[in-house]
C-alpha positions in Angstrom: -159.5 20.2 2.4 -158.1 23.7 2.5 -161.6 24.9 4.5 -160.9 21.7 7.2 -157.0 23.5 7.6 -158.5 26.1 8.4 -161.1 25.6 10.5 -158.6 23.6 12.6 -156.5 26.1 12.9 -158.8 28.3 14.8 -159.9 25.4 16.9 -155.9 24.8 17.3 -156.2 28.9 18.8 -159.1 28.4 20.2 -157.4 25.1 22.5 -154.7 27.3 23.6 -157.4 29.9 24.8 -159.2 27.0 26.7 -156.0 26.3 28.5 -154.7 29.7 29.3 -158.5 30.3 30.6 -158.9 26.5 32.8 -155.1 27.5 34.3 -155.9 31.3 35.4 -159.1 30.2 36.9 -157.4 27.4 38.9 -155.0 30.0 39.6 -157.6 32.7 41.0 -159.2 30.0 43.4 -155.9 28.2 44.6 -154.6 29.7 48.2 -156.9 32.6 47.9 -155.2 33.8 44.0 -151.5 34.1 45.6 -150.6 31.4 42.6 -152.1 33.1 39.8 -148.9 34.1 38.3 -147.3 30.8 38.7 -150.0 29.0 37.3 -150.0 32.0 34.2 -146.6 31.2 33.5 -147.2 27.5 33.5 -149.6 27.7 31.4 -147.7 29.5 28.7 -144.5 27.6 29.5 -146.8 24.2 28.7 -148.7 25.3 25.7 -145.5 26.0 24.3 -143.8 22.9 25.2 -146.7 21.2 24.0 -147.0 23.1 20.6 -143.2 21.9 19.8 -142.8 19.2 21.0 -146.3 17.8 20.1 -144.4 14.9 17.4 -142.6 13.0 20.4 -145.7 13.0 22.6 -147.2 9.9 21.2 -144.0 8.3 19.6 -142.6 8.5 23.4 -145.8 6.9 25.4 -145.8 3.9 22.8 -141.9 3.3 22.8 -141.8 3.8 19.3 -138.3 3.8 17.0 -137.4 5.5 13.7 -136.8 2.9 11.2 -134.9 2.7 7.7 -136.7 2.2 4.0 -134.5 -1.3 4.6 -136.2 -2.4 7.9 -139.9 -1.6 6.4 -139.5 -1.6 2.3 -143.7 -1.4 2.1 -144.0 1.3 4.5 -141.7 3.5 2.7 -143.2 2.3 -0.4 -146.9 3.2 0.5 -146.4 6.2 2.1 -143.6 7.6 -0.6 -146.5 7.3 -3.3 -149.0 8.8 -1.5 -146.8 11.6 -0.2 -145.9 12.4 -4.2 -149.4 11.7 -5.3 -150.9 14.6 -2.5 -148.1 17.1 -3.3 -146.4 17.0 0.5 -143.5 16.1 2.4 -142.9 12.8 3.3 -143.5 12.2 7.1 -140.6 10.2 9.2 -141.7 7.0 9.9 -142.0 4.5 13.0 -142.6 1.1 14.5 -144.0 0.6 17.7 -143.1 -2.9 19.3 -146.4 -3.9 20.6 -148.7 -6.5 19.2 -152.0 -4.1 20.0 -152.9 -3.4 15.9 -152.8 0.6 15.7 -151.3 3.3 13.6 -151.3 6.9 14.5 -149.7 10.7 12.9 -148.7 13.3 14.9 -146.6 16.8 14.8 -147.5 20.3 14.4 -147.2 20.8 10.6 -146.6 17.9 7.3 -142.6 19.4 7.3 -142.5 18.3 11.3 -144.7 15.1 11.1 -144.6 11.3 11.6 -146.4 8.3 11.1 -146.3 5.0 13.2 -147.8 1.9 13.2 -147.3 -0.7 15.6 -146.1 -4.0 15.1 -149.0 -5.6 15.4 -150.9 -3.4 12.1 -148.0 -4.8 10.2 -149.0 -8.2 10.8 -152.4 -8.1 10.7 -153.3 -6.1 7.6 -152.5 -6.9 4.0 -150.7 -4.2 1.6 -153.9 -2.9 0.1 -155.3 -2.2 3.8 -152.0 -1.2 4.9 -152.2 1.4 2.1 -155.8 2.8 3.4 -154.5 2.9 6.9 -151.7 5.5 5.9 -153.7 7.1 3.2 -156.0 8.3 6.5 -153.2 9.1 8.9 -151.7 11.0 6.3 -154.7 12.9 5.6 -154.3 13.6 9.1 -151.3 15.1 8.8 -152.2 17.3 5.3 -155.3 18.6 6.5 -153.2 20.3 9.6 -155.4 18.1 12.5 -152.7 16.2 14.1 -151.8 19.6 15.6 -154.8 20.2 17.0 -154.8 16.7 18.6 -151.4 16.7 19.6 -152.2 20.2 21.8 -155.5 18.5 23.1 -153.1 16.0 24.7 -151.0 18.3 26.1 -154.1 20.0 27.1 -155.6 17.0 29.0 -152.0 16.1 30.3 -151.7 20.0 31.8 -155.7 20.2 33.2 -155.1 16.6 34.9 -152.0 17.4 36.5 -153.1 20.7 37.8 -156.3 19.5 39.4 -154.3 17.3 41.2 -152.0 20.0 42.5 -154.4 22.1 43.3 -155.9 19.8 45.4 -152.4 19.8 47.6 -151.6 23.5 47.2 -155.4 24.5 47.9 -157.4 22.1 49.7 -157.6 22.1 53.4 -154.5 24.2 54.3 -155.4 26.9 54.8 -159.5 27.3 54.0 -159.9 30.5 54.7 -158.1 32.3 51.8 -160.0 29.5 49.4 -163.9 30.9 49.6 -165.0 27.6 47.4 -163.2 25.2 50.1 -162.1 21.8 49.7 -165.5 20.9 48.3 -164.3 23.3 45.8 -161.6 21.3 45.2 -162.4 17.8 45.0 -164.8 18.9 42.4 -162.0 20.1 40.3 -159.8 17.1 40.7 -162.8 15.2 38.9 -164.4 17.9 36.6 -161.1 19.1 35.4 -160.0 15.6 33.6 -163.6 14.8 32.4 -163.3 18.4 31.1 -159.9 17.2 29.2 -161.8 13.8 28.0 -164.7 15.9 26.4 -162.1 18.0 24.5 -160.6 15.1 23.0 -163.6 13.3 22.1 -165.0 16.0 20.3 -162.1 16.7 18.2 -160.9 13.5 17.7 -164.7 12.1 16.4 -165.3 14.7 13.6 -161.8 14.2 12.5 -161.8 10.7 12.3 -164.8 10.8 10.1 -162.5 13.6 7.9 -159.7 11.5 7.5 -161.5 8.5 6.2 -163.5 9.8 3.5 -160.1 12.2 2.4 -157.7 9.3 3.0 -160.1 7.2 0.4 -160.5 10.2 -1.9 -156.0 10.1 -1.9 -156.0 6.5 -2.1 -159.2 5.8 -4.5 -159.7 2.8 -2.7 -162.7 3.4 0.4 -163.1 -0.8 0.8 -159.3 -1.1 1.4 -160.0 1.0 4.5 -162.9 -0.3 5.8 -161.8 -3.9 5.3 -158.6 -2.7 7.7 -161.2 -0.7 9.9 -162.7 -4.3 10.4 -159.8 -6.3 11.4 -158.8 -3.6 13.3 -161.9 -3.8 15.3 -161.5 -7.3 16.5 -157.7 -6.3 16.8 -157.8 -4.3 19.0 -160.5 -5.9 21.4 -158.4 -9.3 21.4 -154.9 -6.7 22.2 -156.3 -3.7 23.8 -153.4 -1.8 25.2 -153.2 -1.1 29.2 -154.6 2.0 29.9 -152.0 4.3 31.9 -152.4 8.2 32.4 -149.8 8.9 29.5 -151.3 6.5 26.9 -154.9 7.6 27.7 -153.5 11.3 26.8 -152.7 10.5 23.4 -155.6 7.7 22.8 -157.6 10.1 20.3 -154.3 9.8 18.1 -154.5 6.6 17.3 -157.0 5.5 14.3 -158.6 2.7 16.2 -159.5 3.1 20.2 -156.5 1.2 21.6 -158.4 0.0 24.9 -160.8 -2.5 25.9 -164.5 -0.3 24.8 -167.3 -1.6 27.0 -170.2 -0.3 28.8 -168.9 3.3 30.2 -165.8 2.9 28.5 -167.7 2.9 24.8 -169.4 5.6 26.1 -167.0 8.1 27.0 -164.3 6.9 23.9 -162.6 9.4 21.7 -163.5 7.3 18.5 -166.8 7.2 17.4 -168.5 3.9 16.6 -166.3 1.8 14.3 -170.0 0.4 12.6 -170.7 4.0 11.6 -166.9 4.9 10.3 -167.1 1.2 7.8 -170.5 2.0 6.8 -169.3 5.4 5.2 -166.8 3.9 3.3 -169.3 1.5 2.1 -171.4 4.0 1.0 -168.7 5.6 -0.6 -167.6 2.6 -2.6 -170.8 2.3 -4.1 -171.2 5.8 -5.0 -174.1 6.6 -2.5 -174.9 9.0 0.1 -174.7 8.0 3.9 -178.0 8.3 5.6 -176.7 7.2 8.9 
């Protein structure tokens, strides 16, 4: 796990290097380069913003609330265990009032983390696949990846917003200081946020498959998971959550894709295939190598 901390660490470095790069570029073309500083400062002014604030990003786009060891006695319970048995800090925890089954961690280190589940997870799953659930998103949190995830979002939050402004600030104004023209532009107002989606979907796919076979290694229990992984599937089809700008920035958090996944949408989702994630735990219960 130590090699997986590290590894997204540099990819952590290497997000903020993406950013800094999309934003002076954008800032080069815009009106001719006369915003290049503006958009340099923004882009250090957001990457830091984003790198300390990542916890709330999440927490605030599902509504979520901090509750007590009174309000949700399992919760603590689980997560308490798990937290002594791995050797870390115990994460704050919250409850999202939705009925869309989900759980999610996020914050830039395990002293500055939390760990959510929605309403819905709590009612659908039983305590031994409640107990899988967190053992992944807290495997999430001690292998140092919910930072990376958190910055992708405020990554694909920045990149979206900016190729929409630099369609207003650059388009057809003024052509003549912009040599790529508003061609130029409209191309950037769809690249940019597809650029954003790839990101995520890259990250959030490898670590997924991390934090499941970890998350079973902390737990010693791989069927608990992919019996939740299940219900979770149909869950979240039957409740899929509406997909708005803010929640789709955050979607690769969350340990089950929270919207409807069909045709293009499957496609282009940040999780991969929920068939492949079960049928690793399945191997892993009965002690034999995935071939998949």
């Amino acid at each position: 796990m130590g090699s997986r901390r590290y590894f997204n660490g540099a990819k952590t470095l290497g997000l903020f290097v993406l950013l800094w790069a999309v934003m002076l570029g954008v800032g080069s073309v815009v009106s001719g380069g006369r915003f290049f500083w503006a958009f340099a400062a923004f882009s250090v002014i957001g990457t830091t913003i984003g790198y300390w604030n990542s916890a709330t990003l999440a927490i605030r786009a599902m509504h979520a609330f901090p509750v007590t060891e009174v309000e949700q006695p399992g919760m603590y319970r689980i997560v308490r265990e798990l937290s002594r048995e791995a050797n870390q800090p115990m994460p704050q925890l919250y409850v999202s009032p939705t009925q869309a089954p989900n759980a999610f961690a996020t914050g830039r280190n395990p002293a500055n983390a939390a760990v959510c589940c929605t309403e819905g997870i709590l009612a659908l799953l039983d305590e031994r696949e409640l107990r899988g659930v967190l053992g992944h998103e807290l495997m999430h949190v001690y292998n140092r990846d919910i930072l990376i995830g958190s910055v992708a979002a405020a990554l694909a939050g920045i990149v979206t917003a900016v190729a929409h402004i630099s369609l207003w600030f650059g388009g057809g104004r003024n052509s003549r200081d912009n040599p790529f023209g508003i061609l130029g532009f409209v191309a950037m107002l769809i690249l940019a946020p597809l650029a954003a989606t790839l990101i995520r979907m890259s990250i959030s796919r490898t670590r997924e498959y991390d934090a499941d076979e970890d998350g079973s290694t902390l737990t010693g229990d791989p069927a608990s998971l992919a019996s939740a992984l299940r219900k979770l599937e149909a869950g979240t089809a039957a409740h899929p959550l509406q997909q708005t700008s803010q929640l789709e920035n955050v979607s690769h958090l969350f340990i089950a894709n929270p919207f409807s996944s069909v045709g293009l949408a499957r496609m282009f989702s940040t999780h991969p295939p929920m068939e492949d994630r079960i049928a690793r735990l399945e191997a892993m219960t009965s002690g034999r190598r995935y071939m998949g």
